[in-house]
N, C-alpha and C positions, 0 to 999 in steps of 0.2 A: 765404199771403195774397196775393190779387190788389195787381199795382202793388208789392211791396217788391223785385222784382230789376228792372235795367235793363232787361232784353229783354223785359219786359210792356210797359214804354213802348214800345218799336221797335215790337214786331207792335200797340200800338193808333196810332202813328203812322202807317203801313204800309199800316194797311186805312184809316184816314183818308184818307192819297194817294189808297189806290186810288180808294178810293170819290167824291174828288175830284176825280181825272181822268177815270173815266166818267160823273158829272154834270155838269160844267162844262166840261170840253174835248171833249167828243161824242165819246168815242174808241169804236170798235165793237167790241169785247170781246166774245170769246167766253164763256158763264160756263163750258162742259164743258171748254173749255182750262183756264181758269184751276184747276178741279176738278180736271184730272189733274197740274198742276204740284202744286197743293196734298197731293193723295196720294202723289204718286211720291216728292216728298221729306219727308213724315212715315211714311211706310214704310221705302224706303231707313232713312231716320236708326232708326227702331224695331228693322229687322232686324241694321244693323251696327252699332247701340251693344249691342245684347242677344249678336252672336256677342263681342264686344271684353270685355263683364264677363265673360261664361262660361270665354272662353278663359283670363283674367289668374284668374278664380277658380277654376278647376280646374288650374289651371301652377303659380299662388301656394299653395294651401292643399292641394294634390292630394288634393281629395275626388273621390269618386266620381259622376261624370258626373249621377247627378238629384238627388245638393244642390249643385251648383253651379249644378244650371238654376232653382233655388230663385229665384238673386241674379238672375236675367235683368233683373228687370224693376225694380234699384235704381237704377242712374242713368238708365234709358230715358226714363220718362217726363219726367222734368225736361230733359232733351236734346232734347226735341220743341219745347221753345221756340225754339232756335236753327234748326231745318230750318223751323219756321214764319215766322220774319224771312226765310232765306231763298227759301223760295215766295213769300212778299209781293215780294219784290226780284224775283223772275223774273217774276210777273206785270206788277211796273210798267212795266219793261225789254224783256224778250225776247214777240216776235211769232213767230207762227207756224200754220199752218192746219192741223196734222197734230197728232192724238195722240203717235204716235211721237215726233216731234221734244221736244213740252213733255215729254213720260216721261224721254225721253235727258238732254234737261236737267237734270231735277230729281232722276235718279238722280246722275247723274255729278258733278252741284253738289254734294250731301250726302256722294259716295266721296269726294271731293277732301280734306274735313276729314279723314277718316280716313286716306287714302294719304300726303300732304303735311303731315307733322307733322313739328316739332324741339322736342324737350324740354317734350311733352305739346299743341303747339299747335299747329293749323295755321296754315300761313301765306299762304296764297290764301284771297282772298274767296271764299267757296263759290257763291255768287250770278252772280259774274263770271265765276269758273270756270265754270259752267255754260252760258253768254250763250255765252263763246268756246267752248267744246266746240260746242254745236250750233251754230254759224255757220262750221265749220270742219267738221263733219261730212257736215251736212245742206244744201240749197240751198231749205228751204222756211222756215231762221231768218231773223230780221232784227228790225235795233233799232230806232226812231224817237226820234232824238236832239230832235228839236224840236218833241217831242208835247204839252210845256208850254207853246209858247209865248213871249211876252214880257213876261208883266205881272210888274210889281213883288210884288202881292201874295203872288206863288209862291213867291219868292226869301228873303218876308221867314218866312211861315209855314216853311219848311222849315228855314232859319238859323235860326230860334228852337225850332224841336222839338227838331233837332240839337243847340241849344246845350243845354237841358234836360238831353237823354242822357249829353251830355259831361260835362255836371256832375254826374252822378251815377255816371257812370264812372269820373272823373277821368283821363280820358286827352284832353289839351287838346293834349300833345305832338304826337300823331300828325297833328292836323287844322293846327295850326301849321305841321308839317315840309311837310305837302303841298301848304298854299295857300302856303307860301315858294319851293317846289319848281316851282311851277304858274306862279306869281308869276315865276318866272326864267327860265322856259320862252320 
């Protein structure tokens, strides 16, 4: 059912931004960029969550190599939620005028969940992982920190979506810890 897990709100939140930043701040967005960020990390995420069940189902149950390719596709598809918040996030974020570069992105954004795990979770933003990989790799990335603007209205719709998510995450802790953190900066 559409809307009963938190990250249906994120990815309709996500495309709202987006879709608010290229009408109202005249940002000139490529859509074939934004297409291969979109693919690169709902592929990426489809090929490495399908190798990660096959391998745990063939190691755990040691069946024989085509029933375990049976389960490929048990957690796959609900895993694409997550690579789709973070392609919205690489689109709002990361610039750039090469294929190449948004592919590297959106691959290495979605390996970073899978590489950078402790006790089943990653723990890098896979979004920002991928921001800093291509900005660090490539010299055709870049981010525009002040693509918003300054109007109140931005501040107040994103604090309020945000707060939504949180409250149906229930994780206030983290958002607390970091504007305390930011706050003493």
């Amino acid at each position: 059912m559409l809307l009963q897990d938190a990250r249906d709100y994120q990815i309709l939140f996500l495309s709202l931004f987006l879709f608010l930043g290229i009408s109202t701040r005249d940002w000139t967005l490529r859509s074939d960029l934004m297409l291969v960020v979109i693919l690169s990390c709902l592929l990426t995420q489809l090929l490495l969550s399908s190798f990660v069940t096959y391998v745990n189902t063939y190691n755990k149950h040691k069946l024989p190599p085509n029933h375990a390719y049976s389960t490929l596709y048990h957690g796959s598809v609900s895993s694409l939620r997550s690579a789709a918040i973070t392609s919205l996030g690489l689109c709002l974020l990361l610039r750039g005028n090469d294929y190449t570069t948004m592919a590297i992105a959106g691959c290495l954004a979605i390996a970073s969940k899978f590489i950078f795990r402790f006790r089943g979770k990653h723990f890098f933003n896979p979004a920002n992982f991928g921001i800093i990989s291509a900005l660090i790799i490539n010299n055709d990335a870049w981010v525009s920190p002040g693509q918003w603007g300054t109007d109140w209205w931005y501040l107040l719709l994103f604090a309020g979506t945000g707060g939504m998510i949180l409250k149906r995450v229930g994780r206030w802790d983290t958002s607390a810890a970091f504007f305390v953190a930011y706050t003493g900066l």
